[in-house]
C-alpha positions in Angstrom: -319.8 104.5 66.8 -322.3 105.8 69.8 -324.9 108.5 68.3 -323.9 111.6 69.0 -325.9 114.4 70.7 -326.7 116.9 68.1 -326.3 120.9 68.6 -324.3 120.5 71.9 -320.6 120.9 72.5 -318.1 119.0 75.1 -315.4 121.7 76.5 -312.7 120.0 77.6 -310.1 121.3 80.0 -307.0 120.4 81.6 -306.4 121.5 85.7 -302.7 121.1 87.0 -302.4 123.2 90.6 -303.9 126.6 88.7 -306.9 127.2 91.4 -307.2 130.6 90.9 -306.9 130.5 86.8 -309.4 127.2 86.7 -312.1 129.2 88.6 -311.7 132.0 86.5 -311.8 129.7 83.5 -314.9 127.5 84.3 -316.9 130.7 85.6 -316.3 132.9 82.6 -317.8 129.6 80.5 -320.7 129.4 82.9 -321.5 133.1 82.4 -320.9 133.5 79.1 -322.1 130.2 77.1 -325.8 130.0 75.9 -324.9 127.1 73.2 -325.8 123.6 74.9 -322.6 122.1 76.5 -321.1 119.6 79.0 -317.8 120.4 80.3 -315.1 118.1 81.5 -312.5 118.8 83.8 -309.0 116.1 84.1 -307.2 116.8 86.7 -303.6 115.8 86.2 -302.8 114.6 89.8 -303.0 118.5 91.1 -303.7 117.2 94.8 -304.1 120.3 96.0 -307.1 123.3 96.4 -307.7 122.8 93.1 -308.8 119.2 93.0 -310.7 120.5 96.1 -312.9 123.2 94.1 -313.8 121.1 91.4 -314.8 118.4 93.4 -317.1 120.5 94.8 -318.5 121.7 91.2 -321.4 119.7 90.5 -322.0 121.0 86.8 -318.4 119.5 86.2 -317.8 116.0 85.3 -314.5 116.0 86.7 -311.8 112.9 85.7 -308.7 112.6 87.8 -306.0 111.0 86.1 -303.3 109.7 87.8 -300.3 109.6 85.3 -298.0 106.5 84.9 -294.4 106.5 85.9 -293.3 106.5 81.8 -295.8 109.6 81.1 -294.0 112.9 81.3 -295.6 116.1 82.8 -296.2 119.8 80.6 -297.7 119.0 77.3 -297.9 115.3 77.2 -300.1 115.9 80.4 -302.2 118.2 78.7 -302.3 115.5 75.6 -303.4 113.2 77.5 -306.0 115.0 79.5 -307.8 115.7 76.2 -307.8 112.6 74.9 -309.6 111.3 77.7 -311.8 114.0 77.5 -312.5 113.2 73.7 -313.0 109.3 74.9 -315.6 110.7 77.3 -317.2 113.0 74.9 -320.8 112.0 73.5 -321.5 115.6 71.6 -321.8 116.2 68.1 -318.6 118.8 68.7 -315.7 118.9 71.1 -314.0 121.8 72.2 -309.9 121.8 73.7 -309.6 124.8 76.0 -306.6 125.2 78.5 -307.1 126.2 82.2 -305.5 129.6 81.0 -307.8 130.4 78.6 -310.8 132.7 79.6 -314.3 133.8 78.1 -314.9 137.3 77.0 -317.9 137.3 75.1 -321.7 136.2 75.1 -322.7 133.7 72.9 -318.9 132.5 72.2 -319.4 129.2 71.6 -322.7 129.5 69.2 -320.6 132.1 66.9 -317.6 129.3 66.7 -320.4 126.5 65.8 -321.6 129.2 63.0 -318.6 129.0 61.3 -319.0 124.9 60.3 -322.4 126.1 58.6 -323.8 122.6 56.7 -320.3 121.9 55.6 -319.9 118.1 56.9 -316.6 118.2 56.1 -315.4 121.0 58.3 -313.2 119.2 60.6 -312.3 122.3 62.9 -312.8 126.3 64.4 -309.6 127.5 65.6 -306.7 129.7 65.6 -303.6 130.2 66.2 -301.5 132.3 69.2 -304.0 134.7 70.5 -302.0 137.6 70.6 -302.9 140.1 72.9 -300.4 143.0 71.8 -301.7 146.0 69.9 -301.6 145.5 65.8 -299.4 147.9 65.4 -296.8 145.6 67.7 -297.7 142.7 66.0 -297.6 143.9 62.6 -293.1 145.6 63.8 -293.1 142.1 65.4 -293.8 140.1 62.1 -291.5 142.4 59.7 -288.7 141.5 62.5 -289.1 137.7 62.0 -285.8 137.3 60.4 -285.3 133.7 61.4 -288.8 133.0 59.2 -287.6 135.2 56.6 -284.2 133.4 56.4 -285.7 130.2 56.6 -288.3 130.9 53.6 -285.4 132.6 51.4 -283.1 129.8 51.7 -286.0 127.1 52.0 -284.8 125.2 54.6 -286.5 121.9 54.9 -289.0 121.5 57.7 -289.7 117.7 58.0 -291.1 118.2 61.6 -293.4 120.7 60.0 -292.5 123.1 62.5 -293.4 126.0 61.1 -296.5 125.5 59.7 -299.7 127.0 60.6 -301.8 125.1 62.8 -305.1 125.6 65.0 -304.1 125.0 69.1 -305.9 123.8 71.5 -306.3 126.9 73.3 -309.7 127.0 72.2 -310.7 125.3 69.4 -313.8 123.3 68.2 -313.6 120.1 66.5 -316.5 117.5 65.0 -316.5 114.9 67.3 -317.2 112.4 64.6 -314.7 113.1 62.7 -312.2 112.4 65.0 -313.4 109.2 66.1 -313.8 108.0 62.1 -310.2 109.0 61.8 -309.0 107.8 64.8 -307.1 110.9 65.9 -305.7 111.8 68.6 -303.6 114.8 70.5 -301.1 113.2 71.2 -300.1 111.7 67.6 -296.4 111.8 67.0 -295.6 113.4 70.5 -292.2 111.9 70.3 -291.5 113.3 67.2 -291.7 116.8 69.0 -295.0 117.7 68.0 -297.3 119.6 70.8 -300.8 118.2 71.5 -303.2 118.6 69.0 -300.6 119.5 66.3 -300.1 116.3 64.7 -303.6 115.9 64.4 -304.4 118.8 62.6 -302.2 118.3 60.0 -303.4 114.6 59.6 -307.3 116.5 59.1 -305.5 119.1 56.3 -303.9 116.0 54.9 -306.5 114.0 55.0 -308.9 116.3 52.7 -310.9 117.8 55.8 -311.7 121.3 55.8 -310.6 123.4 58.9 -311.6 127.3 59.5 -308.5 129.4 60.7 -309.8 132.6 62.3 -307.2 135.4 62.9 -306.2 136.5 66.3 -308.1 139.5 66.4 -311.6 137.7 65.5 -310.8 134.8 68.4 -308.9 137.3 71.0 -312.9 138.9 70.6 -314.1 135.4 72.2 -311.5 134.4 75.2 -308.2 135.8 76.4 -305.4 133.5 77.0 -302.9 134.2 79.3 -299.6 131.9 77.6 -297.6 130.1 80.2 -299.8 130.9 83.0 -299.8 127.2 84.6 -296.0 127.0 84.1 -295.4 130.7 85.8 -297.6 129.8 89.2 -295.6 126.2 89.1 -292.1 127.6 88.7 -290.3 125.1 91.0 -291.4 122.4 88.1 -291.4 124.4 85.0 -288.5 125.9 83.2 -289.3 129.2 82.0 -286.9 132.2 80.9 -286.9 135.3 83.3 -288.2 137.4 80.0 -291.2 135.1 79.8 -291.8 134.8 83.4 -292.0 139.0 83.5 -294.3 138.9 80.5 -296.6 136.4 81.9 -297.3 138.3 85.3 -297.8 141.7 83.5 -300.1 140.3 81.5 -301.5 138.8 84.3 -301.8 141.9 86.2 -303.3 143.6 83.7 -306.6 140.7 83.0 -306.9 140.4 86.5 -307.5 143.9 87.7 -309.7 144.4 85.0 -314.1 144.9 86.2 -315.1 141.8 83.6 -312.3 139.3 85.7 -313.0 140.6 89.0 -316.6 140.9 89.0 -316.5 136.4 87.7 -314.2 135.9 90.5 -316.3 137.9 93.2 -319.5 135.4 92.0 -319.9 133.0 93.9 -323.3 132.0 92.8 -321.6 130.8 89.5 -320.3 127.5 91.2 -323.8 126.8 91.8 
């Protein structure tokens, strides 16, 4: 195994047709990370503007994948896409992040790295959704889980594990090392219905690694992520309910009128 540069992160991020999110993305990392990093864009095919603005990026190591006729599009893409990242990556940490996903907050990225402490066996900083609703909706939107409820009160088995609490790859930072000893990937078990990164977090739990779980409202602090995003702006080859669609471009509405978003996308100089 290659050494490994120490006290520097690899963000890795996925770009399918999403010009306007992928700026957004890549600028709110340029203005807002002070930790050492290298950041690798795979674009999956986009052939459009896209492709277009990152070529143009010269901070951005930028892979273009061209997928096979066997490889499927959505999440596999997105599987894939890190895994070439990960191959790529020669940091001491790597970092998943999707094209969606935006920075919020300064020093982001050296708060994450905090959390591992001297703890070599700290596998990973993550969490789950990144809910952006207020608590108290969250909170009436838990107590009205019933299919959980019914599921935990007549223990239904959950072979596929489901369920179960894992960190996503929205943004979440991983030892690079770790990964490679283990020979992990994201997309482990991808035909068994698991989304990328899934598998592989439960193989690091399993496996006796330690992984930090951070609640919603400490990571929704960090970076906003706007769910469904790249499927909403690629409707024609994404099936998506109406009720999700609506969600989506509220939501979307709402992030991108705000100063923070439009002052990023008004600078220019942060391409340079």
């Amino acid at each position: 195994m290659p050494d490994l540069k120490k006290n520097k992160a690899t963000i890795c991020i996925a770009n399918y047709k999403t010009l306007g999110l992928t700026k957004l993305c890549l600028r709110s990392i340029r203005k807002f990370t002070s930790y050492p990093y290298e950041l690798i864009v795979v674009d999956n095919d986009s052939q459009d503007e896209s492709l277009k603005y990152l070529k143009s990026l010269s901070w951005v190591r930028l892979i273009e994948h061209r997928p096979k006729p066997e490889e499927t599009g959505g999440g596999y893409a997105h599987g894939i896409a890190l895994d070439l990242g990960l191959e790529n990556c020669n940091t001491e940490f790597f970092v998943s992040m999707h094209s969606d996903t935006f920075v919020q907050q300064t020093n982001w990225l050296s708060h994450m790295v905090s959390y591992f402490g001297k703890d070599k066996t700290i596998a990973c900083v993550g969490s789950g959704k990144i809910d952006l609703l207020p608590k108290w909706r969250t909170l009436i939107k838990k107590m009205t889980d019933y299919k959980t409820f019914w599921r935990k009160l007549l223990r239904t088995p959950d072979a596929t594990r489901k369920f179960q609490y894992y960190n996503r790859t929205i943004c979440c930072l991983y030892r690079t090392d770790i990964l490679r000893r283990e020979n992990l990937t994201f997309l482990m078990d991808r035909s068994k219905g698991f989304t990328a990164g899934k598998k592989l977090y439960f193989e690091l739990v399993d496996r006796g690694y330690k992984t930090i779980e951070l609640p919603s409202s400490i990571m929704g602090q960090y970076v906003i992520h706007l769910a469904h995003a790249t499927q909403v702006m690629n409707l024609e080859e994404f099936s998506l309910r109406n009720k999700t669609v609506r969600k989506c471009n509220r939501l979307a509405d709402k992030i991108m009128s705000s100063p923070t978003v439009k002052d990023i996308l008004a600078d220019d100089s942060l391409d340079r």
